[in-house]
C-alpha positions in Angstrom: 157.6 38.8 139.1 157.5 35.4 137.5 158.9 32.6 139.6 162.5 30.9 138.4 163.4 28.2 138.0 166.9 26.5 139.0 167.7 26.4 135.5 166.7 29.9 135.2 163.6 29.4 132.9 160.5 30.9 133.7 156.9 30.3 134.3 156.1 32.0 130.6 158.7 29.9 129.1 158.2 26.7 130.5 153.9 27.1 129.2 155.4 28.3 125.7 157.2 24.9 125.6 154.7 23.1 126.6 152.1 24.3 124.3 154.9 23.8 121.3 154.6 19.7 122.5 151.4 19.4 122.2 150.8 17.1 118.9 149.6 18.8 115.8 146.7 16.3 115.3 145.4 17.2 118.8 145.5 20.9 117.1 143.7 20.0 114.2 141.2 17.9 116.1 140.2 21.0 118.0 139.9 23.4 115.0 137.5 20.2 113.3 135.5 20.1 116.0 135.1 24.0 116.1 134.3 23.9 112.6 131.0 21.2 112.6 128.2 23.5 113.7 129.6 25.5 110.4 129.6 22.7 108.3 126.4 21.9 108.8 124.8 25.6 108.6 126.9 25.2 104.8 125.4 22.0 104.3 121.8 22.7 105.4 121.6 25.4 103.0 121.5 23.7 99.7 119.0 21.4 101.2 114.9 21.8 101.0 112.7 22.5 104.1 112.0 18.8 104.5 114.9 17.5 104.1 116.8 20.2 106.7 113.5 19.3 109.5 113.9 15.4 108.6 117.1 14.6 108.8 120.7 15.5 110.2 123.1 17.6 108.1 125.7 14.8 107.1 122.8 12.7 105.8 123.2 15.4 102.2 125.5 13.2 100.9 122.7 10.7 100.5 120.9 13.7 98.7 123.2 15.2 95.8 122.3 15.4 92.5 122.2 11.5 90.5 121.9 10.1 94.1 118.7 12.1 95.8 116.3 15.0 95.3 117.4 16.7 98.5 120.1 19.7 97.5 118.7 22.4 95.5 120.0 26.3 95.1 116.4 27.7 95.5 117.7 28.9 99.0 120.3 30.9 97.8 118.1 32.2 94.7 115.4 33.3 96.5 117.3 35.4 98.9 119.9 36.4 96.2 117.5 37.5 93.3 115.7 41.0 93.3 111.7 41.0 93.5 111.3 37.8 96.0 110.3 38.4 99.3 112.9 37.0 101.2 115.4 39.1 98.9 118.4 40.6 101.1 119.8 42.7 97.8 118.4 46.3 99.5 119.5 44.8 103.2 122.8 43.9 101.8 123.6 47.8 100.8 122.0 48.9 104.2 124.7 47.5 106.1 127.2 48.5 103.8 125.7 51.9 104.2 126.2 51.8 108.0 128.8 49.5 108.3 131.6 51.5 105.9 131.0 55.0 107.6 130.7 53.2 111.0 133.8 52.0 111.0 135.9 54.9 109.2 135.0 57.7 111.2 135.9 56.2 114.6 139.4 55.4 112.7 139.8 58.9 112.3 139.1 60.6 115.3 140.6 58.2 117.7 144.0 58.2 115.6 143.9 62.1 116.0 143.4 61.5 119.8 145.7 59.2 120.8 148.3 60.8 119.3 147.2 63.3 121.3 147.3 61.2 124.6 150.7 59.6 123.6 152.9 62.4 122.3 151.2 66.0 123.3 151.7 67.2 126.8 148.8 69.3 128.2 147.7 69.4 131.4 145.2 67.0 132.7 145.9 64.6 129.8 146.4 61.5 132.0 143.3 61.9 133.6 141.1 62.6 130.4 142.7 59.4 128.6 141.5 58.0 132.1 138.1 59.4 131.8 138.2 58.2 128.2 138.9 54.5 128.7 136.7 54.6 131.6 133.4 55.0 129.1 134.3 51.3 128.2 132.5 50.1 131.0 129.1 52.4 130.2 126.7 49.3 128.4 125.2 50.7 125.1 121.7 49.3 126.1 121.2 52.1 129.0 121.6 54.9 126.0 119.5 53.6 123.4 116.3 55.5 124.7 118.2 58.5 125.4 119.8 58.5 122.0 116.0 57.9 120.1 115.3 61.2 121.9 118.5 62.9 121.0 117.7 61.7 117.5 113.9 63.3 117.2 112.1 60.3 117.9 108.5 61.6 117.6 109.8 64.8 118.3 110.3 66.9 115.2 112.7 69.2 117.4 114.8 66.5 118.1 118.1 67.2 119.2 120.3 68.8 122.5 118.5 72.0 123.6 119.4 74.0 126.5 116.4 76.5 128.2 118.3 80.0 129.6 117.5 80.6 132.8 115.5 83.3 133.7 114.2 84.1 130.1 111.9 81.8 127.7 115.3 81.1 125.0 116.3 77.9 124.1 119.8 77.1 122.5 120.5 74.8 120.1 123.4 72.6 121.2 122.8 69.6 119.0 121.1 69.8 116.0 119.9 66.4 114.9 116.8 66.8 113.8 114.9 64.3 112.5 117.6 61.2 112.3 115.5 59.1 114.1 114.8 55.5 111.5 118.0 56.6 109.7 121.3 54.8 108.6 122.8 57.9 110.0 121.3 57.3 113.6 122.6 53.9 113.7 126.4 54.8 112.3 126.3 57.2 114.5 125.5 55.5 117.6 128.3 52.6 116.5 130.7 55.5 116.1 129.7 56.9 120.3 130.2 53.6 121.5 133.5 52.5 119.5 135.4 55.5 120.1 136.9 54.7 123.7 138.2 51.1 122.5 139.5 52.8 119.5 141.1 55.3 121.3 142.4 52.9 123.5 143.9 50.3 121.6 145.5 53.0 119.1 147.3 54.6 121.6 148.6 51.6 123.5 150.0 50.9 119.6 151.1 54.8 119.0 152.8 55.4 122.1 155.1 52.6 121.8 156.4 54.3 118.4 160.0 55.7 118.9 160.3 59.1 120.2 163.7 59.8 118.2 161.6 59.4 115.4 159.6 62.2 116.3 162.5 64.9 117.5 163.9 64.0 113.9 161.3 65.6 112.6 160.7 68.4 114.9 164.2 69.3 113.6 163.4 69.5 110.4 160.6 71.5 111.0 157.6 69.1 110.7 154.7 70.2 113.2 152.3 67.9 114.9 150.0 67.3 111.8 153.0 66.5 109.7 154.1 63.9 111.9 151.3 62.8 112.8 150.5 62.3 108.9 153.8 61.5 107.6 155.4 59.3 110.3 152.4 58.0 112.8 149.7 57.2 109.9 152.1 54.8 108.0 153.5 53.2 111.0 150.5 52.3 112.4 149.0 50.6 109.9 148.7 47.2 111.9 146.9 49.0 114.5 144.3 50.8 112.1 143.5 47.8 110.3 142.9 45.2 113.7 140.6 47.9 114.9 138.7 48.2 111.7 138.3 44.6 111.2 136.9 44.5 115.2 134.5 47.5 113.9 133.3 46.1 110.8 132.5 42.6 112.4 130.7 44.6 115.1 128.6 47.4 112.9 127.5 44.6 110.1 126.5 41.4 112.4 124.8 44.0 115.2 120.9 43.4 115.7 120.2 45.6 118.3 121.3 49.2 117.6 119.9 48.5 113.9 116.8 46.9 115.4 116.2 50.0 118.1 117.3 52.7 115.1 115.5 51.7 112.5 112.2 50.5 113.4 109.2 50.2 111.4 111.9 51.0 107.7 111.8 48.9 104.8 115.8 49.0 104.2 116.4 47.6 107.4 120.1 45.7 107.8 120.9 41.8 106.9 120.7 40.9 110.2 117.2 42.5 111.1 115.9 41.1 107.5 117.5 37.9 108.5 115.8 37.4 111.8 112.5 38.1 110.4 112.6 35.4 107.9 111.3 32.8 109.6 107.8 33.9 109.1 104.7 34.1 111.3 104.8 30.8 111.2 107.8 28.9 109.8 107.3 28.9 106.3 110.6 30.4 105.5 113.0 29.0 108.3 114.3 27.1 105.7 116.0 29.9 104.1 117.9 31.0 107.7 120.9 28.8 106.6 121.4 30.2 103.4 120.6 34.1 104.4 123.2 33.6 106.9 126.4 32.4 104.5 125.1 35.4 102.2 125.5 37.7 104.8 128.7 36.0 106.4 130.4 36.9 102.9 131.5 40.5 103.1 133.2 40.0 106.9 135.0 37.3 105.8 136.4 38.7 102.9 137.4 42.0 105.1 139.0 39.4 107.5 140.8 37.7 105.3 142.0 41.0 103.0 143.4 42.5 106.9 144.5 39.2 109.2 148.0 39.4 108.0 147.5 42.6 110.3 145.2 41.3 112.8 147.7 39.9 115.6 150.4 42.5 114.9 147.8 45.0 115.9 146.2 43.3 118.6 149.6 42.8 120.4 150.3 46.5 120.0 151.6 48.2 123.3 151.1 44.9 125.3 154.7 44.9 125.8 157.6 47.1 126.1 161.1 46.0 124.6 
């Protein structure tokens, strides 16, 4: 229990009022200085290879057009137009094509089950939402070589097969041949791993949703799908869309998975493309700056459609009252 004060104000309120004194200029100093190594990624990438290895980023105002040679939109061309080597166009629709399903599907099925966990009684359902959360602390690296195998990796039998004792069958329990160097292996994988977050955050959201509600509509003759579709769906709206934006951010800048999925592909992701374009030997570096605001785009325009959500849901189920 928080300590009181004699005048009856507690620990939480007396930090709240605290932080509320603290100047606004101290505020924005903080957010400036947050923002520099930005600034000058942004200002390094209308700026040549010479000029970005010679001098600091601040010196481009010396460098604009009428006042120096230094600024130029080649960077952004040559990763922008179709045909150039360094040409992110295909990678760009790669990580769409992982990204969008990646971060749908997850939505789906965890809504389903936590409205499961928070307004279905069945037994053991304390201990499976348990069991659930508890995958949370399984790191994705351990299953990445298990998954290549589950996927077909080399093996055109890919797949979950199980051998029945005491006779020379084999059943089928997974039949994923051949998805190996897909998008669909990497979705896939992105959808294993995000389901117990997603599961967990949406219920923590759903099952603070009043329960009158619900016997309302049990009395007018609304099942579990109908409310679950009519009444939980719409109300949780804040939720859905803080978890998607946590999805998205985490399918579309991910190296890894994509790296480990697709290996050896042509249409691999922006951030696979963009780590290889540095070159054998640095002749490309140059371009880093720019690739990287082309592929910042699409996140911060799906941050920036969803924030007005984005603390609502976050907040969800963290307290009761």
């Amino acid at each position: 229990m928080a300590a009181i004060t004699p005048s009856g104000e507690g620990f939480g309120d007396r930090l709240y009022r605290r932080l509320t004194d603290v100047p606004t200029w101290i505020l924005w100093f903080i957010v400036a200085v947050w923002t520099v190594p930005s600034l000058g990624l942004f200002a390094n990438s209308f700026r040549n290879r010479d000029a970005q290895r010679n001098d600091a980023f601040w010196n481009i105002v010396t460098e604009l057009p009428g006042v120096g040679d230094g600024t130029t939109f080649d960077n952004y061309e040559t990763v922008l137009v179709a045909g150039t080597t360094s040409d992110l166009s295909d990678s760009l629709i790669t990580s769409l094509a992982i990204s969008v399903p990646a971060t749908i599907i997850p939505i789906a099925f965890a809504a389903f089950a936590a409205y499961g966990f928070a307004w279905i009684d069945f037994p053991g359902r304390k201990w499976l939402f348990i069991a659930t959360v508890s995958l949370l602390a399984i790191p994705l690296q351990v299953a990445l070589i298990p998954l290549l195998q589950l996927y077909g990796d080399g093996d055109p039998f890919g797949g979950a097969h199980l051998t029945i004792p005491w006779t020379d069958k084999t059943m089928t329990l997974l039949p994923l041949n051949n998805l190996a160097s897909s998008p669909a292996a990497v979705w896939l994988t992105h959808t294993g791993f995000a389901m117990p977050f997603a599961i967990f955050l949406l219920h923590n959201y759903i099952s603070q949703l009043p329960g009158e509600l619900f016997e309302s509509a049990r009395i007018d003759g609304a099942n579990h799908f109908g409310i679950f579709w009519r009444l939980v769906l719409p109300l949780s709206i804040p939720a859905l869309a803080s978890f998607a934006i946590f999805q998205f951010l985490w399918t579309w800048n991910d190296y890894l998975i994509a790296n480990t999925m697709l290996q050896g592909q042509s249409s691999a992701p922006t951030t696979v493309r963009i780590a290889n374009l540095a070159g054998d030997f640095d002749n490309t570096d140059h371009l880093l700056t720019s690739a990287a605001f082309v592929q910042a785009f699409v996140p911060l325009v799906v941050f920036f459609s969803l924030q007005r959500f984005f603390v609502r849901g976050l907040l969800a189920g963290s307290v009761k009252g």
